[in-house]
C-alpha positions in Angstrom: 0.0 0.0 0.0 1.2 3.4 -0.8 1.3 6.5 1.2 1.0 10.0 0.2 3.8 10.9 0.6 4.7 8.3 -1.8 2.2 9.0 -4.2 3.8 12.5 -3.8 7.1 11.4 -5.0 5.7 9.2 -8.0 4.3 12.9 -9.2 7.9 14.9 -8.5 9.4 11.9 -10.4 7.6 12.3 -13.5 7.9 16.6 -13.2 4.3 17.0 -12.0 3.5 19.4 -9.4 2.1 18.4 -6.6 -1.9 19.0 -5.6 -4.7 17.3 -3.3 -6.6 15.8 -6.6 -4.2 14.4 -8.4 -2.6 12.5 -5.2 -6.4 11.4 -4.3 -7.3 10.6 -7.6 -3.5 8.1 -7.8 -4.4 6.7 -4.6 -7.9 5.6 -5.5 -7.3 4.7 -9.0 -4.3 2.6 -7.2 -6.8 1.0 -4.2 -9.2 0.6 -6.8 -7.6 -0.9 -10.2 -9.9 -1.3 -13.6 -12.4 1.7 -11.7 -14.2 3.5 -13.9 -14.4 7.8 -13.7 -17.6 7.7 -11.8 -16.1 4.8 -8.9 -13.3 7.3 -8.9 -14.9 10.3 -8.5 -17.0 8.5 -5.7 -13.5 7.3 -4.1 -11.7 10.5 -4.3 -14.7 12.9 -3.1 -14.8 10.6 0.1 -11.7 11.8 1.0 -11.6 15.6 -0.6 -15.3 16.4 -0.4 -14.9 20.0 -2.4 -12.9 18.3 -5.3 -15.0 19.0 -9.0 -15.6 16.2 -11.3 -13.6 18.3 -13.9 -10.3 18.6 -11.5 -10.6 14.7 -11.3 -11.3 14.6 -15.2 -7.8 16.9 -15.4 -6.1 14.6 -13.5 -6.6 11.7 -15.0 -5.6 12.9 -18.1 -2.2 14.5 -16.7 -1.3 11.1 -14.9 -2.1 9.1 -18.2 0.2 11.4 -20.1 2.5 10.7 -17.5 2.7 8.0 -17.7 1.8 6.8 -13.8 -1.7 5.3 -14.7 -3.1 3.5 -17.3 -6.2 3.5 -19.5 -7.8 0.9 -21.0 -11.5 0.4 -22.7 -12.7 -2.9 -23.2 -14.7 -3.0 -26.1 -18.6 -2.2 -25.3 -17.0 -0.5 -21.4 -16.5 2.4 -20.1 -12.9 4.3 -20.0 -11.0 2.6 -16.5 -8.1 3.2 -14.9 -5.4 1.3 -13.2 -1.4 1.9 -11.8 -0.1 -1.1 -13.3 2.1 0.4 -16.3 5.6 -0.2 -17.6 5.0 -3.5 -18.5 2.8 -5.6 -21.2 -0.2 -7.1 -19.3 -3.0 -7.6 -20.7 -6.4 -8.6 -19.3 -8.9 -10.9 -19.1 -13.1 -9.6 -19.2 -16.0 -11.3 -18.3 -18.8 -11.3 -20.8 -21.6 -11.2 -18.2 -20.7 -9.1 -15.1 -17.5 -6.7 -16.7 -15.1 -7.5 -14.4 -11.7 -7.0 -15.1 -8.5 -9.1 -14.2 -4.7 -8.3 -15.1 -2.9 -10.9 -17.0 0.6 -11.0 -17.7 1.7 -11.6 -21.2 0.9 -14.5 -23.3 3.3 -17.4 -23.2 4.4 -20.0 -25.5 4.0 -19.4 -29.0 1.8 -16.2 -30.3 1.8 -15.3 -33.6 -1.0 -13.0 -33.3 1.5 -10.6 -31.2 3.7 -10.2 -34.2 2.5 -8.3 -36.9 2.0 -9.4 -40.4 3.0 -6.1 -41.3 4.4 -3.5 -39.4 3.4 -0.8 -42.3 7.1 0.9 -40.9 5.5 1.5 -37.4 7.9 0.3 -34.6 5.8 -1.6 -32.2 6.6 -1.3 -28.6 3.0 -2.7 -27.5 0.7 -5.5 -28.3 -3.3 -5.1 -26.9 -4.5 -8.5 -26.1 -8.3 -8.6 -24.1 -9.4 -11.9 -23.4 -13.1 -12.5 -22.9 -15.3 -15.0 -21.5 -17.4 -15.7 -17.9 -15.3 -15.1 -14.4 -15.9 -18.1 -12.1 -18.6 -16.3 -10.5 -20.6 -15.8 -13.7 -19.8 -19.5 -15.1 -20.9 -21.0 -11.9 -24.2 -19.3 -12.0 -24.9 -19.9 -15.6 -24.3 -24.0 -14.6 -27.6 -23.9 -12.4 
């Protein structure tokens, strides 16, 4: 768990300046990973009542550019958020309730990662979402 004061850091690291929002908005986006804006908003206005939903909006779009979150949008969801970057996961949806679960790259052999042609681009990043029924879901659609 991270502290403030190490959010705090994360933000002088990257050449942000420091303010309330954007340190409540990394600590619930990190307590809360795959949240949508509205769970964030929510999260953040529990602990800085007075903050606006456009200073949360600003900061999420500053810490993306920054590089110290991460958005994603499933196909047929919402925009969410989450502080794992720096690395290739991908994740794993389920069809009937939306939840959302990190996994790390694909192993073995994957030919769909490499492209058939590259038209010149230089790829530094493959988006892989897997989909089908969480445990939860596929247990419920058995009985």
């Amino acid at each position: 768990m991270h502290t403030a004061m190490e959010f705090q850091q994360l933000l002088r690291g990257v050449s942000l300046r420091v303010t309330a929002p954007r340190v409540a908005v990394l600590s619930a986006v990190h307590d809360n990973p795959h949240a949508d804006t509205d769970t964030i908003i929510r999260v953040v206005r529990s602990r800085l009542s007075a903050v606006s939903h456009q200073a949360v909006y600003d900061s999420l779009r500053t810490l993306t550019a920054a590089g110290l979150i991460r958005c994603i949008q499933p196909s047929g969801s919402v925009a969410r958020y989450e502080t794992r970057v720096g690395d290739n996961h991908h994740h794993v949806v389920c069809r009937a309730c939306g939840s959302i679960a990190d996994v790390d790259c694909a192993v073995g052999e994957s030919p769909c990662l490499t492209a058939s042609h590259d038209h010149g681009f230089t790829i530094d990043e493959a988006e892989v979402i897997y989909w089908g029924l969480c445990p939860a879901c596929a247990t419920a659609q058995r009985y």
